[in-house]
Structures are given as structure tokens and as C-alpha cells.
C-alpha positions in Angstrom: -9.7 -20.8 14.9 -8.1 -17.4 14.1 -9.1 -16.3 10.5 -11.1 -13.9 8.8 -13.4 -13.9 5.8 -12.7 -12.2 3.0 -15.3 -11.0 0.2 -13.3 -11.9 -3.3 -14.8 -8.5 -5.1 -12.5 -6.4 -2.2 -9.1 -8.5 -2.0 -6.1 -7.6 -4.3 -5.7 -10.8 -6.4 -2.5 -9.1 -8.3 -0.3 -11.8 -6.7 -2.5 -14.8 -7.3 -3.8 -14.9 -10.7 -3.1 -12.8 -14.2 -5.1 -9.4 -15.1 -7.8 -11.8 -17.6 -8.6 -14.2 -14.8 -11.5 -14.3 -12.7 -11.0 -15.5 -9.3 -13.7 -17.4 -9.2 -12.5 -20.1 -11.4 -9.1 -20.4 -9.8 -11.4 -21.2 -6.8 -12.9 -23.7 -8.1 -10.1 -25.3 -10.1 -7.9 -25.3 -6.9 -11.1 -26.6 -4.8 -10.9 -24.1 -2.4 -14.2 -23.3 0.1 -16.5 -20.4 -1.3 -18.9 -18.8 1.4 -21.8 -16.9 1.0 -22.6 -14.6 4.1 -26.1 -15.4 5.9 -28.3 -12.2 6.2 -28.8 -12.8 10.0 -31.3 -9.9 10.0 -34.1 -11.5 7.6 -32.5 -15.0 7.7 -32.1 -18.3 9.8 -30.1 -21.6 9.0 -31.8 -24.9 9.9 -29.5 -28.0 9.5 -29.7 -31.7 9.6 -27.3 -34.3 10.3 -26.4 -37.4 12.2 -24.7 -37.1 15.3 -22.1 -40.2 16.8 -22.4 -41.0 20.6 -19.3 -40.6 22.3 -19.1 -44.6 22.5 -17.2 -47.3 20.5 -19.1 -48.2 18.0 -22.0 -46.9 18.3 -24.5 -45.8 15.8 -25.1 -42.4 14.9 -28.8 -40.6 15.5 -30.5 -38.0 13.4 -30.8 -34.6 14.9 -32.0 -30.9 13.5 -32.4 -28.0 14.6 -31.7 -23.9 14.0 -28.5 -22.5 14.3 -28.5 -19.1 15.1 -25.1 -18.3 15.3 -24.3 -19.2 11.8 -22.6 -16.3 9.5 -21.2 -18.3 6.6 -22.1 -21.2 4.2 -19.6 -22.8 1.8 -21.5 -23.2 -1.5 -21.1 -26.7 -3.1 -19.0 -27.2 -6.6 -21.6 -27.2 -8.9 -23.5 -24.1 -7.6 -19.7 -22.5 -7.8 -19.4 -23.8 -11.2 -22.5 -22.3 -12.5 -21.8 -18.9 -10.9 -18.2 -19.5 -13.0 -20.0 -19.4 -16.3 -22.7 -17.2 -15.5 -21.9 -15.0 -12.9 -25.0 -15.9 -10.2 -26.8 -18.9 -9.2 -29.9 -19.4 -7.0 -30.1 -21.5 -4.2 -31.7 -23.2 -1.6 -30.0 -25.8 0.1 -26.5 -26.5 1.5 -24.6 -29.4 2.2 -20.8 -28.5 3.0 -21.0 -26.6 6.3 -20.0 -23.3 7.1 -18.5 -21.1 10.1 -20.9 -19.7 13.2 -19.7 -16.4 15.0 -20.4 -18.2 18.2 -21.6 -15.9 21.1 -20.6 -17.3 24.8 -23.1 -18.1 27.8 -23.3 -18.7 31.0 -25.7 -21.6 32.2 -28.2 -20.2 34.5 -30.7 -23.4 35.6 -32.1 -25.6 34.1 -35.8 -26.2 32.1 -38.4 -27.9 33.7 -37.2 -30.6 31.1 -33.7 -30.6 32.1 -32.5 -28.3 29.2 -30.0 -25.4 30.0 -31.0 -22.1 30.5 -28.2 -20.3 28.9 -27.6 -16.5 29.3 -26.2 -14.3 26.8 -22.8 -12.7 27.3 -21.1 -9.6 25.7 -19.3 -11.2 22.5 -15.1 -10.0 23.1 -13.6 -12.4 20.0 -14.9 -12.7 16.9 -13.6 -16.0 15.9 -15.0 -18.0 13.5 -16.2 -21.9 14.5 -17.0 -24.9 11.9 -20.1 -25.9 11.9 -20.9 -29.6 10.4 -24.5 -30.9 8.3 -25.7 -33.1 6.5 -28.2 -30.9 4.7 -29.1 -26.9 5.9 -31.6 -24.5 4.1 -32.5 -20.8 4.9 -35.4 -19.9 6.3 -37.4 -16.8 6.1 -37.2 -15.3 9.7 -39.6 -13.4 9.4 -42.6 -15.8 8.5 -41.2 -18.5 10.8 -41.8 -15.8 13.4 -45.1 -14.9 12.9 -46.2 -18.7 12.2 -44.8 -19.2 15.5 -46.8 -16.2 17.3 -49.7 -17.6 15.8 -49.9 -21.8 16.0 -49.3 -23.9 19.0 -46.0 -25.4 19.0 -48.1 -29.0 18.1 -49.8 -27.5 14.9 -46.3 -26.2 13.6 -45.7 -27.2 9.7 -41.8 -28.1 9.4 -39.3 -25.1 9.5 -38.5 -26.6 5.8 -41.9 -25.2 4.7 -40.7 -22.1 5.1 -37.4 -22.2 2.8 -36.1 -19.1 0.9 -34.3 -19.6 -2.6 -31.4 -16.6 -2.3 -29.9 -15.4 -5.3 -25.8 -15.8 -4.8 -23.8 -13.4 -7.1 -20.2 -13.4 -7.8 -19.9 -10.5 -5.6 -21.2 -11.6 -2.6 -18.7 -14.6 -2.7 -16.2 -15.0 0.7 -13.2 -16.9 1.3 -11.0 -17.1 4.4 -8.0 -15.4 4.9 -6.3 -18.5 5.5 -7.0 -20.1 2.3 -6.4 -16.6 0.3 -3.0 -16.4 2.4 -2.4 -19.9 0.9 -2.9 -19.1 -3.1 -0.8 -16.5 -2.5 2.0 -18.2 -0.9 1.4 -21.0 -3.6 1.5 -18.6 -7.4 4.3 -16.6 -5.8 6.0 -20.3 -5.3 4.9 -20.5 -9.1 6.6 -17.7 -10.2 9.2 -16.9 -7.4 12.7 -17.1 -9.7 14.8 -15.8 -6.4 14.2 -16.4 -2.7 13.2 -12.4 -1.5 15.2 -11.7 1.5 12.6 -9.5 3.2 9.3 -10.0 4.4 7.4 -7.4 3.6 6.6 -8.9 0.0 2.8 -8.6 1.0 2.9 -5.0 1.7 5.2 -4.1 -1.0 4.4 -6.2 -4.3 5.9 -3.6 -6.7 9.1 -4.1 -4.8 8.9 -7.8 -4.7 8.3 -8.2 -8.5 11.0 -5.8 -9.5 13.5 -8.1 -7.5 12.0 -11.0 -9.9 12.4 -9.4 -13.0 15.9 -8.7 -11.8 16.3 -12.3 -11.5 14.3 -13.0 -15.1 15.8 -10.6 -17.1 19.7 -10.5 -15.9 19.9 -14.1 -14.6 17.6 -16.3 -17.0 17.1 -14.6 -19.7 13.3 -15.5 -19.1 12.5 -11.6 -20.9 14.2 -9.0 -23.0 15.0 -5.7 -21.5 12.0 -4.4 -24.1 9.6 -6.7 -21.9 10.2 -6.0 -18.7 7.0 -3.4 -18.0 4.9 -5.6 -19.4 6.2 -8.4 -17.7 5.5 -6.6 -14.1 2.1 -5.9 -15.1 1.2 -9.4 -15.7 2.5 -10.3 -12.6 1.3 -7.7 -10.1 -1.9 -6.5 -11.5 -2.8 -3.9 -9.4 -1.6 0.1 -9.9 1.7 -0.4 -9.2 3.6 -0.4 -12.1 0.4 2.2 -13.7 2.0 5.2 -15.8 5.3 6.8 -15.8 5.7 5.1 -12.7 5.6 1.6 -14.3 8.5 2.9 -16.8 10.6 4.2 -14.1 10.1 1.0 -12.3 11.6 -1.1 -15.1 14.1 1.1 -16.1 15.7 0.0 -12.4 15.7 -3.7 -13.9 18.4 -3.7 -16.2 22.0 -3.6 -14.6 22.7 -0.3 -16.5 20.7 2.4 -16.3 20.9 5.2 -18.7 19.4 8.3 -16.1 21.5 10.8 -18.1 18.9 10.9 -21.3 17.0 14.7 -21.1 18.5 15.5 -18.3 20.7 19.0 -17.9 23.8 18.5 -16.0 23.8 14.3 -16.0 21.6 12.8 -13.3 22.5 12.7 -10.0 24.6 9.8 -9.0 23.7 7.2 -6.7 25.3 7.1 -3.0 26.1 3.3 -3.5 29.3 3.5 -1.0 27.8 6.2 1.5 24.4 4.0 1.9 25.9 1.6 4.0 26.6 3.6 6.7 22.8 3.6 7.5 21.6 0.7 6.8 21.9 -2.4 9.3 23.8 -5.5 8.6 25.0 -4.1 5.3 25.9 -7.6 4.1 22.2 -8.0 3.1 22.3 -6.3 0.5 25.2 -7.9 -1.1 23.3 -9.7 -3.7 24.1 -11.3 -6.9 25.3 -9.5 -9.7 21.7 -9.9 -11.4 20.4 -7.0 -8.8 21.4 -3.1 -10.2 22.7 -0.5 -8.0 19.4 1.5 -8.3 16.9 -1.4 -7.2 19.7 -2.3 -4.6 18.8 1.7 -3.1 15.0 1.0 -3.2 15.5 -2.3 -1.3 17.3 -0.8 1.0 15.2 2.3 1.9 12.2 -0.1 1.7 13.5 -1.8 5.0 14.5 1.6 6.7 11.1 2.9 6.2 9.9 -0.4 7.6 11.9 -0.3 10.2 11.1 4.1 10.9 7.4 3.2 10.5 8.0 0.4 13.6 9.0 3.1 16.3 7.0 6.5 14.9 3.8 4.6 12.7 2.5 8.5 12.0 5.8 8.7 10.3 5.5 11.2 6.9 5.8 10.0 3.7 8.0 13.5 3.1 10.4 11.4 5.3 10.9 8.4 2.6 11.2 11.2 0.2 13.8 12.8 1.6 15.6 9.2 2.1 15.4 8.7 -1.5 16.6 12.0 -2.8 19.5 11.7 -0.1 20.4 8.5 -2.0 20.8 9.9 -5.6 17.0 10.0 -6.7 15.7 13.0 -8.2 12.2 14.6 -7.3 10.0 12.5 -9.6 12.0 9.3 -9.3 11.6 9.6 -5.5 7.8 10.1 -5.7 7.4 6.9 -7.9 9.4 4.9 -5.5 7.4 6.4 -2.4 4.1 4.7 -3.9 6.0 1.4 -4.4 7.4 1.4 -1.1 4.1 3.3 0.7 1.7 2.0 -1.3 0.1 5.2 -1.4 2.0 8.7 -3.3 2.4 11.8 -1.6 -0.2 14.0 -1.5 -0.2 17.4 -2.9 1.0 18.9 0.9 3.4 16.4 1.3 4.4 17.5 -2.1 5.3 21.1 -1.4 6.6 20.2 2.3 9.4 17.9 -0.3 9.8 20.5 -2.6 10.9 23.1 0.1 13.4 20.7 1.9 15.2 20.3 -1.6 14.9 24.0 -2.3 16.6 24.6 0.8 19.2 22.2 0.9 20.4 23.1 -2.8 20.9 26.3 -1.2 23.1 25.0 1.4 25.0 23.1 -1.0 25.3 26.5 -3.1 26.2 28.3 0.1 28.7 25.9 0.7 30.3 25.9 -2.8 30.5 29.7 -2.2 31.8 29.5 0.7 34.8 27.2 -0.7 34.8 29.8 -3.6 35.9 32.1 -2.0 38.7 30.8 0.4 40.1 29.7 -2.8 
């Protein structure tokens, strides 16, 4: 099984649910498994359950035992539910399974009662493994230890005497990627008004959104232009729309763009014929007339960066700057973009590396006006 846990207070929920919502309802409503993460340190898992034999028919036996290997439990509805309306829950016992981080062995002989003697080998994949019971508790390692270093085996009280009630707060709740992967794929689904033609709508989900609102606001009239930035933050509800930057971003929604306001000189125009000489299979971006010529750009340069970061991944952001500015963006406008594309903004070095390529290629272009000049 190939999947990872993830701890619901570190994942990005912007694509999955509005800025008010808690996560930890959605979970619940949708019924999707909630793991707490077993302190293996301090903690052991003993389980019960009924085991089938392999025959036709047959009846099932009871068995028990410890399971060592055991990193996660899924927490029940009702113990989710009350950490829904109150933020923790204590708890004892489990009864819906859970994953094991399963190390391998190599059988070495056998017991003098016919049992396996299994040696340890050097864990290489961490993949998780279901693990199946009818009823499991946690056990204080610990005390278990030291009753066991100081009873014969025949005197031991049941492991269940030794049961641990563990606090479970809404932090230290875990879902799989999997299942996260598949709430995702599901509310974009929800709120997907155009089929995005790229996949890099996980890495990028400023882009992605701004090709919605394209759709919403120039297509079906869903918004008003006067809506648009609030309508991105509802949507993506991280820090990419935060600021200036959010403004800029819608700005690029509406089919005209007035870049000229403030500005001396008019704004530079956008190289709408001259960027399809560098990008591949220009015919993808022919879309409908519901997409502007500036969010056109951005799509664009978001897959040549995609593609760049593919053969050079130490690629510099000063890079996708330049790209930008080549393509009609000014300084600031490239900067916003860089952080939708990026993810992250350029940092103050990368800053001054950008500033000095522009400084020195408006001097060639002055140079080269001169030059002109003066044959004239």
C-alpha cells in the first residue's frame, strides 16, 4: 500500500473546504478515516478479534495479542464527533483498525514449541499495512514491562489491566494522503466551472483558481467583476491571493485590463503574437474567448517554468522574472506572478539580481534607440 499520513493541522485545506470551516467536520460529514498516531516510545497496542480458518465454512476462533508494529489507529465516529464540538476527546479503546509500519524478518529456527524465531531486518520501505480488530486498547509500556520483569509469566494479570486513557486533540488528528488526494479531487469537481488543461493545479492553486474565475465571471456570469478577489479567496484560502498581490491577480480576470491607470508612459504591452514562438504546441493556449490575454501569458510561463525546473530543478526564481518581464509585465506585476507560479516570492537577492538585468537591458534598448538616432 503506497500512501502516507498526513497530520490535518500541517496540510493546506485551501482547495477542499472554505476559510470558516474546520476540517474536522468535513471528515466526519464525508466519513472519511481519522488516525491518531501511537506513541511507540511509551505505548503498546493490544487487539482482539476473531480469526477465519482458511477452510469453507469454517468457524472463526478468538485470538489476541500485542502488535508492535502498529503506528496508527482510526478513531470511531462518535469519538470524532465529540472532538468536532469540542476540540479533544479522551480515549481508551478502539474498534476500527489502523495501519502497522511493518518491519521485515528473516525466520531463523524455530521455539522449542514450534513457534518461529524471527530476526529483525534493516526497515528499506516505509509502507503502511492494514491491520484488522475487533477491539484494541493502549497499554502503558512501561508498567507492562516492569510487571513482566517482576511476575512469572503464570501470575500475569491481563495486559487489559494495564490500559492508558490518552487525550486525542484536534491537532494530533492524521489522515492518509490518499483520502486527502480524494477530497481534493472531489470539491475541485464541486467547483471546477472549466476542465484546466494543465496539471500542475496542485502545485499552483492561485493559477488554477484564476482560470475559474475566468470561466465565472466572463462565461457565467456566476460574479461581478467587483467580486472577483473576494471570490478567489474563498476558494483558495491560503496566501495566494494576500495583498496587492490578490488585486493584481484579479485584475488579470476581466477580458480588459486597464494597466495604463498611474502609470507614466502607458504600461508596457503584452507580447501576445511574439510568445508563441517559445512556447510548445502553441495551440494550447488557444482558449475560449472567456480567458484574457494577460492570464493567457501567466499560463503560459507557468508551464515553461515547469518545464525549465524539469531539466535544471536549482533553476532561479530571477529566471521566471525575467520570463515575465520579457512578456510585457512590469517589475511588481512580475514579482506577484512569480509567487503564484513559485509558490514562494523572490527573496530580497533575487530582487536586486532582477533589478540589475532590467537596469541593464533598458540601457541596451536606449543604446539601441541611439544608435538608430543617429543614422537617422
Amino acid at each position: 500500500m503506497s500512501k502516507e499520513m498526513l497530520r490535518i493541522s500541517d496540510v493546506d485545506w485551501s482547495e477542499v473546504i472554505g476559510s470558516v470551516e474546520r476540517p474536522v467536520k468535513l471528515l466526519l460529514k464525508k466519513g472519511t478515516p481519522v488516525y491518531i498516531k501511537v506513541r511507540r516510545d511509551s505505548e503498546i497496542v493490544y487487539r482482539y478479534y476473531h480469526k477465519s480458518l482458511a477452510l469453507e465454512g469454517s468457524p472463526s476462533f478468538p485470538f489476541a495479542g500485542f502488535l508492535d508494529d502498529i503506528a496508527f489507529l482510526r478513531l470511531d465516529d462518535e469519538v470524532l464527533a465529540e472532538i468536532a464540538n469540542s476540540r479533544s476527546r479522551h480515549v481508551s479503546t478502539f474498534s476500527a483498525g489502523g495501519f502497522s509500519i511493518p518491519r521485515p524478518f528473516e525466520v531463523t529456527g524455530q521455539t522449542p514449541g514450534g513457534y518461529p524465531i524471527k530476526k529483525p531486518l534493516r526497515i528499506e520501505v516505509a509502507d503502511l499495512e492494514s491491520v484488522d480488530f475487533d477491539r484494541a486498547f493502549i497499554v502503558d509500556k512501561k508498567n507492562w514491562n516492569l510487571a513482566l520483569a517482576s511476575m512469572a509469566p503464570i501470575n500475569m494479570p491481563s495486559p487489559e489491566r494495564f490500559t492508558i486513557q490518552i487525550e486525542v486533540l484536534e491537532t494530533d488528528l492524521y489522515v492518509t494522503s490518499s483520502d486527502f488526494e480524494s477530497l481534493r479531487q472531489e470539491a475541485r469537481q464541486d467547483h471546477e466551472l472549466a476542465k484546466y488543461p494543465f496539471d500542475h493545479a496542485g502545485r499552483m492553486p492561485g493559477i488554477y483558481w484564476m482560470f475559474q474565475a475566468a470561466h465565472a465571471l466572463n462565461q457565467g456570469h456566476l460574479i461581478g467583476e467587483d467580486k472577483v478577489l473576494d471570490w478567489l479567496r474563498a476558494r483558495c484560502a491560503g496566501h495566494e491571493f494576500e495583498g496587492k498581490r490578490g488585486g493584481f491577480a484579479a485584475k488579470l480576470i476581466p477580458l480588459e485590463l486597464d494597466r495604463a491607470k498611474g502609470r507614466k508612459g502607458g504600461p508596457r504591452p503584452f507580447k501576445m503574437v511574439e510568445f508563441k514562438s517559445w512556447v510548445e504546441s502553441p495551440d494550447r493556449f488557444i482558449f475560449p474567448a472567456v480567458v484574457s490575454d494577460g492570464l493567457t501569458l501567466v499560463l503560459a510561463v507557468a508551464l515553461w517554468w515547469e518545464e525549465r525546473l524539469e531539466g535544471s530543478p536549482d533553476e532561479s526564481r530571477v529566471a521566471l522574472a525575467e520570463k515575465l518581464y520579457e512578456q510585457g509585465f512590469d517589475k511588481t506585476e512580475a514579482d506577484y506572478i512569480v509567487r503564484l507560479i513559485a509558490g514562494v516570492q523572490l527573496s530580497n537577492g533575487e530582487k536586486i539580481l532582477f533589478e540589475e538585468w532590467i537596469s541593464q537591458k533598458e540601457r541596451k534598448l536606449r543604446m539601441a534607440r541611439t544608435g538608430l538616432s543617429g543614422l537617422n
